[in-house]
Biotite code that builds the C-alpha atoms (Angstrom):
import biotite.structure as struc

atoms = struc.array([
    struc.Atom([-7.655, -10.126, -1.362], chain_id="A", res_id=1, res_name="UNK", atom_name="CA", element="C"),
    struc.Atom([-5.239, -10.063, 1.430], chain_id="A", res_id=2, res_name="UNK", atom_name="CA", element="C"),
    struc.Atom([-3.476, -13.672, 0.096], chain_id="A", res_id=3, res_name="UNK", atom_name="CA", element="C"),
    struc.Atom([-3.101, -11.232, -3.157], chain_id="A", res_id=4, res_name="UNK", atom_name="CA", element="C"),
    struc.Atom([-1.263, -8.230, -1.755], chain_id="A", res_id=5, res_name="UNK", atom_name="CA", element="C"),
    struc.Atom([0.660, -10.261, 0.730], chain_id="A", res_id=6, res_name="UNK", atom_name="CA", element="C"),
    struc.Atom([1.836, -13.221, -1.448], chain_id="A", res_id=7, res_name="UNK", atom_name="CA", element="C"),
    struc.Atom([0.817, -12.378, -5.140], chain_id="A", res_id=8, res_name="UNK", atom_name="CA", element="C"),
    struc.Atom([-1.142, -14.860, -5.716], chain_id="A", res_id=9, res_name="UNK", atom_name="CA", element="C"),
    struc.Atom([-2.556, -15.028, -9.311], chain_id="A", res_id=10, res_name="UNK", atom_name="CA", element="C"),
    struc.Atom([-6.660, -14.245, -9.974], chain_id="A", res_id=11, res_name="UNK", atom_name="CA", element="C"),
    struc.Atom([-6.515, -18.031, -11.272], chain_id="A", res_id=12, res_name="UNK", atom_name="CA", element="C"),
    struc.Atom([-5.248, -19.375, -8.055], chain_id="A", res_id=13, res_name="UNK", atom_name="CA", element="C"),
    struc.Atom([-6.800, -17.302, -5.949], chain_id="A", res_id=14, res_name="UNK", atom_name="CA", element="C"),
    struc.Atom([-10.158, -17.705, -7.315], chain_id="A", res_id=15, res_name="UNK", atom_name="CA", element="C"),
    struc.Atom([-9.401, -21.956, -7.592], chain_id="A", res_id=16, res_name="UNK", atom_name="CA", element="C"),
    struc.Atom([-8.398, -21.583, -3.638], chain_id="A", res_id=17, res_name="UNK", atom_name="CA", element="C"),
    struc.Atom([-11.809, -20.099, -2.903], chain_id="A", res_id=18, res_name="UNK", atom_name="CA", element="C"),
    struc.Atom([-13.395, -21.892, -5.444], chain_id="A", res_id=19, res_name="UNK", atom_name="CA", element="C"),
    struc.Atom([-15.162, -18.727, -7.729], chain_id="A", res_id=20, res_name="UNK", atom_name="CA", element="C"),
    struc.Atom([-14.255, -17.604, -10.841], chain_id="A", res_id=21, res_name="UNK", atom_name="CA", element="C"),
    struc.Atom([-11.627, -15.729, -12.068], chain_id="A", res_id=22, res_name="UNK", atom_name="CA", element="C"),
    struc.Atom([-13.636, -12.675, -12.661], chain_id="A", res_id=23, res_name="UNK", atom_name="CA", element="C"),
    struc.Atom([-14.965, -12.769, -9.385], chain_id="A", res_id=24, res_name="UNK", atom_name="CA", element="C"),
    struc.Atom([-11.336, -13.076, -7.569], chain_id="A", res_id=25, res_name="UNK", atom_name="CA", element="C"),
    struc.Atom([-10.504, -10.414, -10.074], chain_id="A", res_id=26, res_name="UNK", atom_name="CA", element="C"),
    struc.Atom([-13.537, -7.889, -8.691], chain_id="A", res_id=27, res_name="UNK", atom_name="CA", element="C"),
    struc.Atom([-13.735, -8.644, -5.399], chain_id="A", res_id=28, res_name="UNK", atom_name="CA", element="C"),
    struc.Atom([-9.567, -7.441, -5.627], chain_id="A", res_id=29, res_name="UNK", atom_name="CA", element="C"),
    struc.Atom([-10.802, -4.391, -7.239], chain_id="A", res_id=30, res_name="UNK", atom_name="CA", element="C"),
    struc.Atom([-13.275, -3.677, -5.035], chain_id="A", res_id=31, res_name="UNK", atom_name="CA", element="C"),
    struc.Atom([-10.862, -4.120, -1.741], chain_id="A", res_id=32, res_name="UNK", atom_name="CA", element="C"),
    struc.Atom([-8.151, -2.012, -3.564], chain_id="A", res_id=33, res_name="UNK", atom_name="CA", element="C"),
    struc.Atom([-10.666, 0.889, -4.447], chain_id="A", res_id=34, res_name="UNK", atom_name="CA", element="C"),
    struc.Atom([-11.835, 1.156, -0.307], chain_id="A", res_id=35, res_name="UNK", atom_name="CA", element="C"),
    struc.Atom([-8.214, 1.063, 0.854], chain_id="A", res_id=36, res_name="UNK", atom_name="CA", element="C"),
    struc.Atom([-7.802, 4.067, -1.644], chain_id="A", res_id=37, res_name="UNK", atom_name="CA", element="C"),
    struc.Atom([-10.937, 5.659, -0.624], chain_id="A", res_id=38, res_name="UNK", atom_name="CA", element="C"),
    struc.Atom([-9.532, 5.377, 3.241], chain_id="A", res_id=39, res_name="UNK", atom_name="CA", element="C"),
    struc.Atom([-5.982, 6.404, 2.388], chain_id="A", res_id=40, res_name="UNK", atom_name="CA", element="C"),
    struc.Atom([-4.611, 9.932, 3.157], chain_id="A", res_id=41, res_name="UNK", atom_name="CA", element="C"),
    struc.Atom([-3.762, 12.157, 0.514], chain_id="A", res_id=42, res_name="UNK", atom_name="CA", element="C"),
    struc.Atom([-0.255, 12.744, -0.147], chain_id="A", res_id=43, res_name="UNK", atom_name="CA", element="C"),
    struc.Atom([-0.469, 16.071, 0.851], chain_id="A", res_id=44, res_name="UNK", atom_name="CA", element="C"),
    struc.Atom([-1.523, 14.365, 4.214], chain_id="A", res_id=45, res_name="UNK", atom_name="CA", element="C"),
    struc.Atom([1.008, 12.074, 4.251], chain_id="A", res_id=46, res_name="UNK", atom_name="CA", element="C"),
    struc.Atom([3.598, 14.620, 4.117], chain_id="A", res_id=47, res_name="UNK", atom_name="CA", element="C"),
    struc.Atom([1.969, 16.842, 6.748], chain_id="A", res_id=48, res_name="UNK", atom_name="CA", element="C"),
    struc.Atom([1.741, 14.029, 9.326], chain_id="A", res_id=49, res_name="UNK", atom_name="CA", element="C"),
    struc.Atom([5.511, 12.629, 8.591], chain_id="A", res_id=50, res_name="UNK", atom_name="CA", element="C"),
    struc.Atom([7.058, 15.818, 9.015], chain_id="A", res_id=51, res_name="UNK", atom_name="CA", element="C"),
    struc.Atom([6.414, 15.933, 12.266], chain_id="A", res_id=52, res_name="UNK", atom_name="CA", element="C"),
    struc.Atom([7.908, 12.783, 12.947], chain_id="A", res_id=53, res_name="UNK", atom_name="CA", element="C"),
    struc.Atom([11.473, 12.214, 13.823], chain_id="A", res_id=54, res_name="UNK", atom_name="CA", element="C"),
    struc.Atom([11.463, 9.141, 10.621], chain_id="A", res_id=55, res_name="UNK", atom_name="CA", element="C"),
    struc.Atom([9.134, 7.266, 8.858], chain_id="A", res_id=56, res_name="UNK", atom_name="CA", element="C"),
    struc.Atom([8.900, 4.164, 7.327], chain_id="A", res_id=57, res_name="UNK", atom_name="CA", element="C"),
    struc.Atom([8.112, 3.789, 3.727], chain_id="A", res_id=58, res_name="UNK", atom_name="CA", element="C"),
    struc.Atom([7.937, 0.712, 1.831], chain_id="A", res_id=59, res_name="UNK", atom_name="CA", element="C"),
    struc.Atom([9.397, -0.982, 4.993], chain_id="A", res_id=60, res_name="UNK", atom_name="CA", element="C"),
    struc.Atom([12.299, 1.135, 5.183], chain_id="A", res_id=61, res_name="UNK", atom_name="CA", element="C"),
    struc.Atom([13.018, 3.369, 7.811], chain_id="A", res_id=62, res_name="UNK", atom_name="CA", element="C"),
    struc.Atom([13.669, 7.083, 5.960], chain_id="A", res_id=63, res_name="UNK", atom_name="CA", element="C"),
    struc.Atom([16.276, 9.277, 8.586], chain_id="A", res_id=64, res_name="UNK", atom_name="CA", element="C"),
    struc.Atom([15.683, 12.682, 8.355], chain_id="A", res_id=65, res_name="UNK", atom_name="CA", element="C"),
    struc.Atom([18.485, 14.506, 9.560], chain_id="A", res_id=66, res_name="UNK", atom_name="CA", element="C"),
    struc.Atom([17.290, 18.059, 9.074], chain_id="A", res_id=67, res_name="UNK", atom_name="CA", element="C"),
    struc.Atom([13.930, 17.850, 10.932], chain_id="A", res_id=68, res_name="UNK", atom_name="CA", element="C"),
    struc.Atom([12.826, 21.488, 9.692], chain_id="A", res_id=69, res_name="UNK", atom_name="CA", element="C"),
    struc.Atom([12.669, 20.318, 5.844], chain_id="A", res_id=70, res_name="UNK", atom_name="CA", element="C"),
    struc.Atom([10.719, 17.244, 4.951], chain_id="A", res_id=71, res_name="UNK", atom_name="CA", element="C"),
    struc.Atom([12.637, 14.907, 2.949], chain_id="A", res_id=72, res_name="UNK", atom_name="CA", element="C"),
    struc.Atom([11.255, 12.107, 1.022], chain_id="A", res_id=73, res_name="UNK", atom_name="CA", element="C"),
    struc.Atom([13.499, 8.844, 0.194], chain_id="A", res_id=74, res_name="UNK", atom_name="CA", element="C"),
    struc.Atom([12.247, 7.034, -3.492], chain_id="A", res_id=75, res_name="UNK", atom_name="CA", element="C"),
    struc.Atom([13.639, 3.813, -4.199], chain_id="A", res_id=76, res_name="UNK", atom_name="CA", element="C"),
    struc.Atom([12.942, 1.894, -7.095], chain_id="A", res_id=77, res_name="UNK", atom_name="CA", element="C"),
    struc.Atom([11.795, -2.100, -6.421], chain_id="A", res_id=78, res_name="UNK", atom_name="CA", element="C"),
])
């Protein structure tokens, strides 16, 4: 699952590198994805906990926030 996020491996070439199926590299991907979500903060959350830092990193990218009394949130398109 990890080789997946990280690299992008394909289901095919993940599940020949383990040797199982593709359906199985395929579900045991879902299955790893759905508990991260299930452990993840809510946005809401998210928000609350950055704005009382002086930055955050999103995406890898360190988000200044000059005005530390309004919460500003950086989108960048990949």
């Amino acid at each position: 699952m990890l080789a997946h996020l990280r690299c992008g491996h394909t289901y095919a070439q993940l599940a020949a590198g383990f040797g199982v199926g593709t359906t199985t590299a395929y579900r045991y991907i879902a299955e790893a994805v759905d508990i991260l979500a299930a452990l993840a903060p809510t946005l809401a959350e998210a928000v609350r906990t950055a704005s009382g830092k002086a930055f955050v990193i999103l995406d890898g990218t360190a988000a200044d926030r000059p005005d530390r009394r309004r919460p500003t949130l950086l989108l960048r398109e990949t």
